[in-house]
C-alpha positions, 0 to 999 in steps of 0.5 A, spaced: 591 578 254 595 580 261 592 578 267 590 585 269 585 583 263 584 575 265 581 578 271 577 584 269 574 579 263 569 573 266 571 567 264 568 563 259 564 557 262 564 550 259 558 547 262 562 539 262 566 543 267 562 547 271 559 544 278 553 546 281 552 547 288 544 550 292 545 553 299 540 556 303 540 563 307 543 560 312 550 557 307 547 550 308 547 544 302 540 543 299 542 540 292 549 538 289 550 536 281 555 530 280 559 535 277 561 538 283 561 531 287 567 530 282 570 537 283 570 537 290 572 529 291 566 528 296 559 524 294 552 527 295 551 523 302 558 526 305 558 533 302 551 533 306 553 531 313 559 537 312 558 545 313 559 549 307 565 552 309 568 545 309 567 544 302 571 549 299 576 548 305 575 555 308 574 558 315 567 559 317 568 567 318 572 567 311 566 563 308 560 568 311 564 574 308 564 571 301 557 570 302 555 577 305 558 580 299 555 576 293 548 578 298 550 585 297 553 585 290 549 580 287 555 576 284 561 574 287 567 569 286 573 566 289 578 561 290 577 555 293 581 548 294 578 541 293 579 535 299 584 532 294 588 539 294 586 541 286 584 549 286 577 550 284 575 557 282 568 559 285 562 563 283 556 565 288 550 569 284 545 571 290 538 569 288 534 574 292 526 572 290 527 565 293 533 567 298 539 561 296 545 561 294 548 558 287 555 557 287 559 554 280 566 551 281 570 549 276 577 547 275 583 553 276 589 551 274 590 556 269 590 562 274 595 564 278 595 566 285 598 573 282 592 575 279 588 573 284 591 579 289 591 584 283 583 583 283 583 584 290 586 590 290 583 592 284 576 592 288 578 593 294 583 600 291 580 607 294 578 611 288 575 609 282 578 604 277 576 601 271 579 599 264 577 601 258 578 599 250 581 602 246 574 604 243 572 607 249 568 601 252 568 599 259 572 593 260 572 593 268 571 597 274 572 597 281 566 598 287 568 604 289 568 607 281 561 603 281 558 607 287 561 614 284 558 612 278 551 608 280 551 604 275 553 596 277 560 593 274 555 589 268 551 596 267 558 599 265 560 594 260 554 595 256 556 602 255 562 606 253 565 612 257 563 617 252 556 616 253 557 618 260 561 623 259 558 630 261 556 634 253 560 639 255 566 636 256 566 631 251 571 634 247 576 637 252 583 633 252 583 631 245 589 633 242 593 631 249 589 624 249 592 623 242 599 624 243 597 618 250 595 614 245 601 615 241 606 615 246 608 622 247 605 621 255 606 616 259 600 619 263 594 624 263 591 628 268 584 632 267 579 634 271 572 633 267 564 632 269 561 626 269 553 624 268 551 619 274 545 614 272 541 619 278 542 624 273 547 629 277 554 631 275 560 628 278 566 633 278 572 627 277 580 628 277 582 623 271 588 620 271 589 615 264 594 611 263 594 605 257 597 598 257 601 596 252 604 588 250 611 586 250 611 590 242 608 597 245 602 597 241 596 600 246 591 593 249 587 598 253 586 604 257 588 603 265 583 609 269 583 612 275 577 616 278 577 621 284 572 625 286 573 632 287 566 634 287 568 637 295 574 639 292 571 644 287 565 647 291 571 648 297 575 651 291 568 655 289 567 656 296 573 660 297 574 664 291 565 667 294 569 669 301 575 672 298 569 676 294 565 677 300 571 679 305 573 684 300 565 686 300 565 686 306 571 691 307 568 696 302 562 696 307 565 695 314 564 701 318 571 698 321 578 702 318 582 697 315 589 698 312 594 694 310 602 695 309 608 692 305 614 689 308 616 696 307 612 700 311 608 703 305 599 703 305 597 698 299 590 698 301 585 703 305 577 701 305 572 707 304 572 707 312 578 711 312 575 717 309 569 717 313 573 717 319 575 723 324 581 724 327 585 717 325 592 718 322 593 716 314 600 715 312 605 711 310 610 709 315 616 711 311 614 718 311 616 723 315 611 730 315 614 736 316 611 737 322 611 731 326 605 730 329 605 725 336 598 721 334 602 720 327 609 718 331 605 713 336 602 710 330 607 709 326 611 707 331 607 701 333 606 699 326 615 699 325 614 695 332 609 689 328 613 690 322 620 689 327 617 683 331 613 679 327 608 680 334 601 681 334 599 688 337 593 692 339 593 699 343 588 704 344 588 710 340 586 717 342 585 723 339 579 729 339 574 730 333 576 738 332 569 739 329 566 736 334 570 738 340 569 730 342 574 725 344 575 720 338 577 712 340 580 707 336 581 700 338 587 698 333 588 691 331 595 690 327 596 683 325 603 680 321 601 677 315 606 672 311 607 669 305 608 662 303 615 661 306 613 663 312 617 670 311 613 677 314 610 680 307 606 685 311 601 688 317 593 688 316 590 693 321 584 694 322 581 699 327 575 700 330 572 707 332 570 705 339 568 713 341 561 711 343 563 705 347 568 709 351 564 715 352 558 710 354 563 706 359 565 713 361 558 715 363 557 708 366 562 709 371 559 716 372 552 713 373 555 707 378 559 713 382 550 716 382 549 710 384 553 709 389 553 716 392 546 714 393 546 709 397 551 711 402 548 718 402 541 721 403 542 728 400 540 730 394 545 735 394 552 731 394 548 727 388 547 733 384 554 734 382 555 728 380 549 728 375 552 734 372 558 730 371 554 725 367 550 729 363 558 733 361 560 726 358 555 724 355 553 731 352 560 735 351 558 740 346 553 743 351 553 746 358 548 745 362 544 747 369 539 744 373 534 746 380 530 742 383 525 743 389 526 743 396 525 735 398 522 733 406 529 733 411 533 737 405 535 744 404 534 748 397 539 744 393 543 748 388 546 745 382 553 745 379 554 750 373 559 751 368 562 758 369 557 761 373 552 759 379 547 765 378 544 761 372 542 755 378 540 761 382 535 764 377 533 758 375 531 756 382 528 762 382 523 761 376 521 754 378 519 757 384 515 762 381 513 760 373 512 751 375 507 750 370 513 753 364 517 747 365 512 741 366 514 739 358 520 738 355 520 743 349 526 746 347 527 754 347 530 756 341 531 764 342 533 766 349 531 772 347 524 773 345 522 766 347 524 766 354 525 774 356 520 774 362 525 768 365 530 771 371 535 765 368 534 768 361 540 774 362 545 771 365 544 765 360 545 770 354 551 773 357 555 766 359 553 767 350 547 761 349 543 763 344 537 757 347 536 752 351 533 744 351 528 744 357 528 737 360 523 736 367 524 731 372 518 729 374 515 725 379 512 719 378 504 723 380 507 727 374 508 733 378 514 736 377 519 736 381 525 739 378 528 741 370 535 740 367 536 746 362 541 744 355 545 750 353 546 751 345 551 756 342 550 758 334 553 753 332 552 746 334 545 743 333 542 739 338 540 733 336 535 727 338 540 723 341 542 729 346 535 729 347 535 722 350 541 723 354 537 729 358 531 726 358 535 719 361 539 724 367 532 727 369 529 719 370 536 718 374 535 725 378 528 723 379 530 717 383 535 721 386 529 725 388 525 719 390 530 716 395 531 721 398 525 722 400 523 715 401 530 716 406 525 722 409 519 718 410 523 711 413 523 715 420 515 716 419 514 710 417 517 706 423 513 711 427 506 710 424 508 702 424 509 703 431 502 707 432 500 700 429 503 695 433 500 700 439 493 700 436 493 694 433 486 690 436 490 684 437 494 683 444 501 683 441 506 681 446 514 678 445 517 674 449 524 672 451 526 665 451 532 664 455 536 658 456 532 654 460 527 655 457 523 660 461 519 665 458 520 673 459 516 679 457 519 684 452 514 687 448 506 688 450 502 693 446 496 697 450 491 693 448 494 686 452 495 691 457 488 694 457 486 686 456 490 684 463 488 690 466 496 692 468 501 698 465 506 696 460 512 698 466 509 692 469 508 688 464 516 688 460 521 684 463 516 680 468 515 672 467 508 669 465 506 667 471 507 675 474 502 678 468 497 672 468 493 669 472 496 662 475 490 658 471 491 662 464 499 662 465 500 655 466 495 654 459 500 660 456 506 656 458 504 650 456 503 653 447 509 656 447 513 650 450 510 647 445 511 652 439 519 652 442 519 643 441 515 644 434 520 650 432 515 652 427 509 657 427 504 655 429 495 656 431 491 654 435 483 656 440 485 655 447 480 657 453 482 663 458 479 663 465 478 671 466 475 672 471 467 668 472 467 667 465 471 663 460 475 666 453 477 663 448 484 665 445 486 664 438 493 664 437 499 666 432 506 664 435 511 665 431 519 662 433 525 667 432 532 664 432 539 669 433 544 668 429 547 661 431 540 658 430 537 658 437 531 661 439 531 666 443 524 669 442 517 669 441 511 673 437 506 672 441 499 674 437 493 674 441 486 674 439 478 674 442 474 671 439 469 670 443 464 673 440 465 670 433 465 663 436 457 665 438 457 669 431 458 663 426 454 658 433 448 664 430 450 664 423 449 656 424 443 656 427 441 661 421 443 656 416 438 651 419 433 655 418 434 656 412 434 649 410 427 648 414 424 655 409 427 651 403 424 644 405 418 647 405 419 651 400 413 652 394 419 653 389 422 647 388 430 647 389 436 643 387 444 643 387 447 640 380 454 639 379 458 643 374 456 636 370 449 638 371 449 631 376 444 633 382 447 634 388 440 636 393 433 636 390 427 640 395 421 636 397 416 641 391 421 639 386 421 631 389 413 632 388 413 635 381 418 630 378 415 624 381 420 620 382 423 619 390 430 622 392 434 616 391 431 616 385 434 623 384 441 623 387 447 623 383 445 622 376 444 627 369 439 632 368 438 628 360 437 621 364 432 625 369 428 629 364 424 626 358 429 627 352 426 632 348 430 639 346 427 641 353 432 638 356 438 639 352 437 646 352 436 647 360 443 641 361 446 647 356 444 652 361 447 649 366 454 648 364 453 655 361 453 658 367 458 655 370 463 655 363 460 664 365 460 664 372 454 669 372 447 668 373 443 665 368 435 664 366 432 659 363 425 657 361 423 650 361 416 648 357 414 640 360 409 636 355 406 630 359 401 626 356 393 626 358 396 633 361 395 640 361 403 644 358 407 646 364 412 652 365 418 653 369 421 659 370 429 656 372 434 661 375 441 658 375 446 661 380 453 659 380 456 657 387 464 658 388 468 654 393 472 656 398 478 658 393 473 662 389 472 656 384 465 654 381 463 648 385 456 648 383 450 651 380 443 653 385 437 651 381 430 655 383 424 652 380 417 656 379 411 654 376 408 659 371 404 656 367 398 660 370 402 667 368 403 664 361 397 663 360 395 669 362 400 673 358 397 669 352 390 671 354 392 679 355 397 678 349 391 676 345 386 681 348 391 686 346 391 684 339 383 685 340 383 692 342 389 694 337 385 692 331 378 695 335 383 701 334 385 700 327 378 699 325 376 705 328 381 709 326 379 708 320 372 710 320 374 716 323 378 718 317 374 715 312 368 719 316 374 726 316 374 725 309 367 725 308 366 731 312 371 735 308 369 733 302 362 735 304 364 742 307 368 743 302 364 741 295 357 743 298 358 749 303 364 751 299 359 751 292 353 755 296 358 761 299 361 762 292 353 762 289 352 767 295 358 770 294 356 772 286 350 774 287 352 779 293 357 783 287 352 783 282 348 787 286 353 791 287 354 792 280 347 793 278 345 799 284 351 801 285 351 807 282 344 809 284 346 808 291 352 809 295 350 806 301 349 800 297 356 799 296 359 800 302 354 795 304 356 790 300 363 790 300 362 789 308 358 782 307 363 780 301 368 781 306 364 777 310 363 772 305 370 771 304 372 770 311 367 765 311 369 761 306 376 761 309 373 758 316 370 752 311 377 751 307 380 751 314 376 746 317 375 741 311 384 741 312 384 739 318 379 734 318 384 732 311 387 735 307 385 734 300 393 734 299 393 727 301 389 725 294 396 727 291 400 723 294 405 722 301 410 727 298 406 732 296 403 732 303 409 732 306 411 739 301 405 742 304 405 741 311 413 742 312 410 749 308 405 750 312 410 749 319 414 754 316 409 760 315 406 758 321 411 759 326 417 761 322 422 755 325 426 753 319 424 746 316 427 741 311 424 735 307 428 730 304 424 726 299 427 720 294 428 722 286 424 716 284 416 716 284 413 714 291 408 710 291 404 709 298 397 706 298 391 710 302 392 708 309 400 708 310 400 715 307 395 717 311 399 715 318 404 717 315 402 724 314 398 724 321 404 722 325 409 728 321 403 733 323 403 730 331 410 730 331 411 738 328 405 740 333 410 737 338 415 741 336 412 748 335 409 747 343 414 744 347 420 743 344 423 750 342 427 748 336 431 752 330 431 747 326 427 741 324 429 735 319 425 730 315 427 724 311 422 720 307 425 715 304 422 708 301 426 701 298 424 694 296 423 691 303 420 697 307 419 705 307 420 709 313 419 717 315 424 720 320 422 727 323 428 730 327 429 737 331 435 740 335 430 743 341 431 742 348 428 734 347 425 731 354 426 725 359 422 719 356 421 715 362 417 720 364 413 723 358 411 715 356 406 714 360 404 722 360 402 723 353 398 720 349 400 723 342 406 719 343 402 713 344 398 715 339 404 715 334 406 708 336 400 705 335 400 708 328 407 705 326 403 698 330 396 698 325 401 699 320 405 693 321 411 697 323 414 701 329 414 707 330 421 709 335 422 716 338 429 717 342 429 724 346 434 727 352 434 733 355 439 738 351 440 733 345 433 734 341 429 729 339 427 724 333 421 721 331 422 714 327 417 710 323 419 704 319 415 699 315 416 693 312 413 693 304 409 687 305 406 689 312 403 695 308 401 692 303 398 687 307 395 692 312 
């Protein structure tokens, strides 16, 4: 074996020759064998007095290295000397569990320092290394073949490389392999996958070459690994963006051309064919009829060609279907073959047309804009608005008018061919406003627009319609139109709508401005009438460079206030205007608002005459120019008077501290923590507890805790979360005394900057009203049921009484009846005057009974007995006999089924309900709905009449009453909702087991 193998191999040990040495994690000895005693030639008790890198010879640096990398490899060797000079050969193994170091030494005569630097640079090479056998196993590799693998150098060895070779690439290089094998090749380069151990591919670049012994024959494989995953996914990379561009070029909306050396088009994306107005031909050939867009292209492609230079011109031409200007921006870019020698021209153009027009159009605007500002009317700002539009809509012609704006004459629009157009448009804004308030678009002049003067001269200029765009003002009156000509063949489309509808907002602000221009002059006027009417005495004053004080400015009222004429007052010092007193004290704040340099507020009081003023002022400095203040606003106020209010207004609030001191209600400021802030003596006495007691503690540590008072410290901090008004009710049950009631309102208290500060408590002991509601609560329940009782016996007695007439009178009527026809019958024939006799008493007879069914019905109607359905059959009939008004009932399919009391409300309420409606409230129509559920039945009677005001009918009419009382003996309630003109409805729902129960 060469020494590449003695170096990849590990040495075989003979324990009689091999040393032992323990160090610590530190490198320091813990225990030496004699075997390495005698290796090293020191004794135990020397070797322990020494550093460790003193044992073998080696610097402290050298030796810490050697360590680090048995740490991280987990084994590492090295070469070493004894103290006698013999060379030692060294193995750490890193023992991590106990954190020490074994080191084993043995004698290393028989290898040489060769090999030694050729397992150094074996480990320490760049790319993957290893040696192989024959058959394939590993014999040796380096780190770096280690990490791209993830396997360890003794891992490696236990398998071969055909097991880390990827499937698919086990058999890929057989044949060349063979003939390396047998000496055809001195070398062989593949690219092949790999099987990490984390299970990932590892795309490799194999360079193998075989070492032979001194005879030729092959000892073993000599592997060199380079990672070339990157490599390949660049590779791959690229090949996806040479797809992508030409993808890209296909779908680019920019032209892009190439041509050879020769001048000759090798490529045109679709764009070219889609484009308007761009030249395509190969620059050596000539057209027959040479045209200059063509010749300037060609010549600018020869020129990149010629000079090897990049270049980039602008292109220009007219689209002839469009009549619009066609810009390209052309980029040509010299491309080169390997050598570095011109190959061709790539141009890509990009058609600029839009951003030209749209920059065209921005500096029409600017120049809008501009014209604007230094110019107040709006008739020199009217041409240029329709140069814009003329940019910005070529294929149209337009026109526009505009009102008469404040301090401008009737401005007449720029036109196209004629101004007779602008004049008849004027003409019809002045006379037909309203025609062109929205924008529409007029797509026959003639029939659309014949009544409009502007209409002749538009069909003559040859327009067939027209796009109409309002200017209007921010109120929405409109203050102008803007017209779009069409002819017959161009379309108008959204955008030209939107470039009309932008030039009308332009006009608009032109319109604007101007007359803002026109209200500047009344604005400066009626600032003036302020500063003259103002209350306040307002004076500006001069400061000169002495500081002396002039007046400059005073408004009438400072006059009025000094009793002077404003000649007399401007350009007079202090002293001059005012009084000697008063003048010092005014001198006096202004030299010190001049010292301060700011503004600054203060009262003062004023001698004026036998009484004494006091002055508010606001003085505020003005500098010029260079910094030095050369004037003073001067801001003057009485406030006298509102110094004796709030002296009032604070002799107010003691008073209403007194009325809340003795207040009977008890009253508290809380915290927006609900902390009590101020309690009243009545509430002091009703929480029996002193104020001290009181102050600065929680409402939950105050009150019992019970839900109470977690409900009411609730309130409190809802109030203050809502910041309205809120009220709460508070039950207190104290023992060995009566239940208490409180009525609480909480009312938030904002501070100064409008903020909730605190929450005003008034407290009032109902306990008395409670238990008077509960008293008439209960006296009511009395009377209802007296009610319902009685109403009761009033039906049952009804239905005995109907039953009575009906069975007994009704049985002796049809008795007299048959005996009546019977003589009729019997002496009939004998005597005439008989007969007629008694036709008169049987028609007498029949009345009679008629009269019995009439009062039997309305005391109840037999219908009743069959059932709430068929009773309201009858009675909706009956309504529309009666009074002809039309009725519709609207029953549930399935069987209803309703005891005796709930059908007889029921039926009473529909019958008050239809007499209402037949009386007073003049319907057409009327509408009942019954319908019945598991958990509740109701009856529903609507009409379309005149409907009446509730809140006047409610306490007036007692068949109204009448009806919810019904609805309450039944357990349910009875809802009539009414307005005037809207109808009314009459609503009654019961819930199931309410009737049943009732």
């Amino acid at each position: 074996m060469d020494s590449a193998m003695a170096i990849a191999t590990p040495p075989t040990q003979d324990a009689d020759d091999v040393g032992v040495l323990l160090l610590d994690a530190q490198g320091a000895l813990l225990v030496m064998d004699d075997c390495a005693s005698g290796l090293l030639g020191l004794s135990e008790s020397v070797a322990a007095l020494l550093p460790a890198p003193a044992l073998f010879a080696l610097k402290p640096q050298a030796f810490e290295q050697h360590l680090t990398h048995a740490r991280l490899e987990g084994r590492w060797s090295f070469q070493s000397t004894s103290a006698s000079g013999g060379a030692l050969s060294v193995t750490v193994d890193y023992k991590a569990q106990q954190a020490t170091y074994l080191l084993k030494i043995r004698r290393a005569e028989n290898i040489h320092l060769a090999e030694q630097d050729y397992r150094l640079a074996f480990d320490s090479a760049g790319t993957g290394l290893a040696l192989l056998r024959m058959s394939g196993e590993w014999i040796a590799a380096n780190r770096m073949l280690c990490q791209m693998l993830g396997y360890t150098e003794e891992e490696l060895r236990a398998t071969s490389f055909q097991g880390l070779t990827h499937p698919d690439d086990a058999d890929i290089n057989k044949d060349e392999l063979h003939r390396l094998i047998q000496g055809h090749l001195t070398s062989l380069t593949l690219e092949k996958r790999y099987i990490r151990r984390d299970g990932s591919t590892l795309w490799a670049r194999l360079t193998v070459g075989i070492a032979r012994n001194a005879d030729g024959e092959a000892l073993y494989f000599v592997s060199q690994l380079e990672d070339i995953s990157e490599h390949l996914a660049l590779r791959q990379a690229l090949f996806i963006n040479e797809q992508k561009y030409l993808s890209l070029a296909k779908s680019s909306q920019n032209i892009i051309l190439r041509y050879n050396r020769l001048g000759q088009q090798i490529y045109a994306n679709p764009e070219l064919e889609r484009a308007r107005g761009f030249p395509n031909t190969h620059i050596t050939e000539r057209a027959s009829t040479p045209n200059q867009l063509d010749e300037y292209f060609r010549t600018q492609v020869e020129l990149t060609l010629s000079t090897g230079v990049a270049n980039t011109f602008l292109l220009e031409n007219t689209d002839a279907h469009l009549r619009r200007p066609m810009d390209f921006l052309c980029n040509l870019t010299p491309e080169r073959d390997e050598t570095g020698e011109l190959c061709g021209v790539l141009v890509t153009a990009q058609d600029i047309s839009a951003l030209r027009r749209q920059e065209r159009a921005e500096n029409a605007r600017s120049a809008i804009f501009q014209k604007m500002v230094t110019h107040d009317s709006l008739q020199e700002v009217l041409p240029l608005l329709g140069a814009y539009l003329d940019i910005l809509t070529p294929e149209f012609h337009n026109a526009m008018a505009f009102k008469a704006v404040p301090g401008d004459d009737v401005p007449g629009a720029p036109l196209t061919d004629t101004s007779s157009i602008a004049t008849c448009l004027a003409e019809d804004l002045v006379r037909h406003p309203e025609l062109f308030a929205q924008h529409r678009l007029i797509t026959d002049l003639k029939s659309e627009a014949s009544d409009l003067a502007f209409s002749r001269p538009a069909l003559q200029a040859g327009y067939r319609g027209c796009w109409v765009e309002p200017v209007a003002h921010k109120s929405g009156d409109t203050m102008g139109v803007i017209l779009l000509f069409v002819g017959s063949d161009t379309p108008l489309s959204e955008q030209d709508r939107k470039h009309a509808q932008m030039a009308s907002h332009i006009a608009a602000i032109a319109w604007e401005r101007c007359s803002a221009h026109s209200h500047l002059a009344q604005s400066q006027r009626r600032y003036r009438e302020v500063f003259d009417h103002s209350q306040d005495m307002l004076c500006l004053l001069a400061v000169d460079a002495d500081q002396q004080l002039s007046c400059l400015e005073a408004n009438p009222k400072l006059c009025e206030m000094l009793a002077k004429s404003h000649s007399q007052m401007i350009g007079q010092s202090l002293g001059h205007c005012l009084e000697k007193e008063a003048a010092s004290i005014v001198e006096a704040i202004c030299l010190h608002c001049i010292a301060v340099g700011a503004p600054i507020e203060l009262d003062a009081h004023l001698p004026c005459g036998r009484r004494s003023l006091v002055v508010h002022f606001n003085l505020v400095p003005v500098a010029d120019p260079t910094g030095r203040l050369h004037r003073l606003v001067c801001i003057a106020r009485d406030i006298t008077d509102i110094l004796e209010a709030q002296r009032n207004e604070l002799a107010r609030q003691q008073e209403i501290g007194t009325l809340v001191e003795n207040s009977p209600d008890g009253i508290a400021r809380l915290s927006r923590t609900a902390e009590l802030l101020f309690v009243n003596p009545a509430l002091e006495a009703w929480l029996d507890r002193p104020q001290i007691d009181l102050l600065r503690k929680d409402l939950l540590e105050i009150l019992p805790k019970n839900l109470q008072s977690q409900l009411f410290h609730a309130a409190v901090i809802e109030a203050v979360e809502k910041g309205r008004p809120l009220e709460h009710e508070y039950v207190f049950n104290e023992q060995h005394r009566l239940q208490r009631v409180y009525h609480i309102s909480l009312v938030p208290e904002q501070d100064i900057h409008g903020k909730i500060s605190t929450v005003l408590a008034v407290v009032r002991d109902i306990s008395q009203l409670r238990l008077a509601e509960t008293r008439l609560a209960s006296l009511n329940k009395q009377l209802r049921q007296l009610m319902s009782s009685r109403e009761s016996a009033r039906e049952e007695e009804r239905k005995l009484i109907a039953q009575e007439i009906h069975d007994e009178l009704g049985q002796h009527l049809t008795a007299i009846r048959m005996g009546t026809s019977l003589l009729r019958f019997q002496y009939g024939e004998q005597l005439p005057q008989l007969s007629e006799q008694v036709a008169r008493l049987l028609q007498l007879i029949d009345q009679t009974v008629q009269v019995v069914r009439n009062i039997s019905t309305s005391l109840r109607p037999s219908i009743l007995n069959m059932g709430i359905v068929a009773s309201l059959e009858w009675l909706t009939d009956t309504f529309k006999q009666q009074w002809g008004i039309d009725c519709n009932l609207l029953v549930p399919a399935q069987k209803v089924s309703l005891d005796d009391a709930s059908a007889t409300a029921a039926f009473r309420i529909a019958q008050e309900s239809l007499t209402n409606i037949a009386r007073h409230a003049e319907a057409t129509r009327v509408d009942i709905r019954f319908e019945q559920s598991e958990h509740d039945w109701s009856l529903e009677i609507t009409d379309n009449g005149k409907g009446f005001e509730q809140r006047e009918q409610s306490s007036k009419t007692l068949g109204l009453l009448g009806m919810r009382e019904r609805g309450l003996t039944l357990g349910g309630t009875t809802t009539v909702c009414s307005a005037p003109g809207s109808g009314t409805s009459v609503q009654l729902r019961v819930p199931a087991s309410r009737s049943q129960d009732s």
